[in-house]
VEXDREN-2710 file (C-alpha; in Angstrom, 1 decimal):
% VEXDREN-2710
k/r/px/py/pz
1/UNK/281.7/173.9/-107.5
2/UNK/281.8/171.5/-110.6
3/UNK/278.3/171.7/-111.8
4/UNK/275.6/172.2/-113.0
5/UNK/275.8/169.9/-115.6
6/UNK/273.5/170.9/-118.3
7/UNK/273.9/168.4/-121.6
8/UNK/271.3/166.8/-122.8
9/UNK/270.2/163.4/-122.6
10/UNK/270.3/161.8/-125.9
11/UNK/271.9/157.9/-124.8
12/UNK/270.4/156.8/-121.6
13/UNK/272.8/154.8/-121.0
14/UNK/275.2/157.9/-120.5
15/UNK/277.3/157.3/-117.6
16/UNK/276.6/161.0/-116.0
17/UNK/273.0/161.7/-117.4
18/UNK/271.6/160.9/-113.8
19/UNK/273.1/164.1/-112.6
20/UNK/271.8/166.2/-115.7
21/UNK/268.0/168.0/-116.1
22/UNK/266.8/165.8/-119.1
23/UNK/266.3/166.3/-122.9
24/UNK/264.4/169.2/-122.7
25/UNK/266.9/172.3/-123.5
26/UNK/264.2/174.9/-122.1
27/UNK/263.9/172.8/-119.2
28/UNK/267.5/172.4/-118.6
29/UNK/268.0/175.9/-118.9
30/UNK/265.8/176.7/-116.5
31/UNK/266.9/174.4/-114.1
32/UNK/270.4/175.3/-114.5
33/UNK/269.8/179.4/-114.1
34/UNK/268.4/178.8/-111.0
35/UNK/270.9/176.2/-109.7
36/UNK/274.2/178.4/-110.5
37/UNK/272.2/181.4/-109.1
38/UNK/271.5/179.7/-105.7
39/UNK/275.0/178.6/-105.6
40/UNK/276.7/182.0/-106.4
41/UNK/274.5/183.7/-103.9
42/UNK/276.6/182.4/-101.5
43/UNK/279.8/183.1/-102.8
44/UNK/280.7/179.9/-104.5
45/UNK/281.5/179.8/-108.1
46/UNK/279.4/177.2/-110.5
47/UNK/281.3/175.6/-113.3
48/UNK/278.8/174.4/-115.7
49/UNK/279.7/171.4/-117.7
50/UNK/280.7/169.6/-120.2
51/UNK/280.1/172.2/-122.8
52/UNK/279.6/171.0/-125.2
53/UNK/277.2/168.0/-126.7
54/UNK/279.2/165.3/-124.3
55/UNK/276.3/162.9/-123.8
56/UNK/278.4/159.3/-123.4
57/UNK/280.6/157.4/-121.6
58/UNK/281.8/154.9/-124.0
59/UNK/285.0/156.5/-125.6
60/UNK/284.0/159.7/-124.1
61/UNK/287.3/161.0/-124.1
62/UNK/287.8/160.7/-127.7
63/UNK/284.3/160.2/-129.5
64/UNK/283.9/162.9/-132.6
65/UNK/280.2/164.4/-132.1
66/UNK/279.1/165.3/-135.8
67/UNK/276.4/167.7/-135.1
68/UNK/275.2/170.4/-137.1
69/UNK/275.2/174.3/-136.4
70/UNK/271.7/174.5/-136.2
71/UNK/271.2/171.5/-133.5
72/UNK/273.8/172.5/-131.7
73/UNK/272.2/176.4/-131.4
74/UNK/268.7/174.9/-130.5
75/UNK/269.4/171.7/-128.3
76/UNK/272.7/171.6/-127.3
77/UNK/273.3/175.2/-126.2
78/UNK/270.3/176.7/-124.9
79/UNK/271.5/175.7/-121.2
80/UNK/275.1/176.9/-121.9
81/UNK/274.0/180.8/-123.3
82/UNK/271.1/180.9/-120.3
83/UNK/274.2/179.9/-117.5
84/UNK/275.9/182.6/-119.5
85/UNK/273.7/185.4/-119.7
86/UNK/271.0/184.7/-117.6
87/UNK/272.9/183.5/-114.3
88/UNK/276.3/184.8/-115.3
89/UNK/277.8/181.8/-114.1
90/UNK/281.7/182.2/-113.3
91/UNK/283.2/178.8/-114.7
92/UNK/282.5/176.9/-117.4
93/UNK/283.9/173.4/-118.0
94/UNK/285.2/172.3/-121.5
95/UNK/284.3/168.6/-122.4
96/UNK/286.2/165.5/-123.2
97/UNK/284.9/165.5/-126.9
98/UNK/285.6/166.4/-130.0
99/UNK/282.8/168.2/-131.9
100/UNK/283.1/168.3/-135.5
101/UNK/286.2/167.0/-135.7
102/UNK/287.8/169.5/-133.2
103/UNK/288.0/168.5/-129.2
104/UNK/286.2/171.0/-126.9
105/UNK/289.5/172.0/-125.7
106/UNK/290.5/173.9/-128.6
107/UNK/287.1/174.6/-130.4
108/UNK/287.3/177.8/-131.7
109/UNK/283.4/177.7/-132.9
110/UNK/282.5/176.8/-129.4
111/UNK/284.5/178.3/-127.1
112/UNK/286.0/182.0/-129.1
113/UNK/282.8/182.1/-131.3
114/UNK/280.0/181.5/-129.1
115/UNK/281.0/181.8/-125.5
116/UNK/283.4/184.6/-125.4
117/UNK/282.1/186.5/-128.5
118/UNK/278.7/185.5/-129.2
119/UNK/277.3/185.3/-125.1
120/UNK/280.3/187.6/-124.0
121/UNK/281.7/185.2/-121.2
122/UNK/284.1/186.7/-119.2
123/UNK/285.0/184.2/-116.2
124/UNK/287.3/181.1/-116.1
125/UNK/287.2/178.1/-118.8
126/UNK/288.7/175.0/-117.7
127/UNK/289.3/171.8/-119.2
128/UNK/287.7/168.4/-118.0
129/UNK/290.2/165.9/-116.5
130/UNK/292.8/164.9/-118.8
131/UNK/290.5/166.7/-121.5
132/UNK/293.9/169.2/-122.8
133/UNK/295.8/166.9/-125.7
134/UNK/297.6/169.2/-126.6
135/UNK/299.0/173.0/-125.7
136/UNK/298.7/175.7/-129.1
137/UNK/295.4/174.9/-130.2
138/UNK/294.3/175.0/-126.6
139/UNK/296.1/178.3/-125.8
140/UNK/294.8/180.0/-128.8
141/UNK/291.6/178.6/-128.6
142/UNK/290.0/179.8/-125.2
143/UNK/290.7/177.3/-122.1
144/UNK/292.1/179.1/-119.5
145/UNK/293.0/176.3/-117.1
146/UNK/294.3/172.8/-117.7
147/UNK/292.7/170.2/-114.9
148/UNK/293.6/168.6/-113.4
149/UNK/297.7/169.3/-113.8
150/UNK/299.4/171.4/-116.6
151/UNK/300.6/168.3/-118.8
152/UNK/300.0/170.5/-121.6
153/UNK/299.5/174.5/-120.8
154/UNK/302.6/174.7/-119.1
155/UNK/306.3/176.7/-119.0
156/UNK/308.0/173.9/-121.3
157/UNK/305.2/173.8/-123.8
158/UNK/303.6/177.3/-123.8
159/UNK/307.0/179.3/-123.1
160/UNK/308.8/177.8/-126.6
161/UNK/305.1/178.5/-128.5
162/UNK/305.2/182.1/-127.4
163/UNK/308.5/182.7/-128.2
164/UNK/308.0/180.8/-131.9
165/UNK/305.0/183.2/-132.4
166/UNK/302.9/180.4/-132.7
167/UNK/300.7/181.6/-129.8
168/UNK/300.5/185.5/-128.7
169/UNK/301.1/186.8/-125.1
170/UNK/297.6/188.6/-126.0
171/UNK/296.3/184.9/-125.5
172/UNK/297.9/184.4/-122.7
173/UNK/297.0/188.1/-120.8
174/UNK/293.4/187.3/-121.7
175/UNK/293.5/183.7/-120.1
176/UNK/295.3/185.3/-116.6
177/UNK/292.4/188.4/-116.7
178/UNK/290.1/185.9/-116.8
179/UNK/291.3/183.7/-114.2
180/UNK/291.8/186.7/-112.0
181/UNK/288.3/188.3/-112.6
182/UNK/286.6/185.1/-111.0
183/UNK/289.3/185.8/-108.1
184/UNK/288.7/188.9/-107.8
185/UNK/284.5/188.7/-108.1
186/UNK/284.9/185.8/-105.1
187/UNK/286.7/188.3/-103.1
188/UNK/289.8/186.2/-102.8
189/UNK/292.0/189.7/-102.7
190/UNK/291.0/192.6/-100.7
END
């Protein structure tokens, strides 16, 4: 299931705030715990989204959010870690955005960092539609799954960047054991 979404609301005229808990990140957090837990009771998995700080629709897919390390620990994140630790949500969705000049994509800060090292996140990261521009940084960089096609992560990009050593097949085993863990925790295999 694609959601929750968590971000804040910062521009109120953001084209998917109405489907978001507020500006309040305890709130959100809150709100978002309980909605992934409810929905992974029943053997769904919840994708929370659009991690991170993607708060507008004009040039959303493009728009560099300069935010600093501290505001994006207590305001931006809070939801994010709870989904993460808290409600040990199975997906989370990468956003359209750049933040601080890099897109969500291929943030190493966000995604390697804080997600899989910081919060120890295990299950699948996906991109948002059309939100993979290119393939190495995204391979190296922790998206596991390019939505809604492979234009980028795919056998005649990521093949010739393994080979070249410009990304390692330890990337690549990690983004598969990932993928397969949220198979394997929905009981897609026997």
């Amino acid at each position: 299931l694609l959601g929750p979404n968590v971000n804040i609301a910062r521009i109120p005229l953001g084209g998917r705030t109405f489907e978001a808990y507020g500006e309040d990140p305890y709130l959100t957090s809150r709100m978002g715990v309980s909605f992934i837990e409810g929905v992974q009771s029943e053997g769904v998995a919840a994708t929370v989204k659009h991690f991170d700080a993607n708060n507008q629709e004009f040039e959303r897919m493009f728009v560099n959010e300069k935010i600093s390390k501290l505001a994006l620990n207590e305001i931006y994140m809070p939801a994010f870690k709870a989904a993460v630790r808290q409600a040990h949500v199975l997906c989370v969705m990468a956003a359209y955005n750049k933040v601080n000049g890099t897109f969500c994509t291929a943030n190493q800060y966000l995604l390697d960092k804080k997600l899989i090292h910081d919060w120890g996140f295990k299950g699948l990261i996906m991109s948002d539609w059309g939100g993979v521009h290119s393939a190495v940084p995204v391979a190296n960089h922790g998206v596991d799954l390019e939505m809604p096609t492979g234009k980028f992560l795919n056998d005649s990009t990521l093949i010739p960047a393994i080979k070249s050593g410009k990304v390692k097949i330890a990337a690549i085993n990690e983004k598969v054991r990932r993928i397969l863990r949220v198979m394997f925790e929905l009981h897609l295999f026997n």
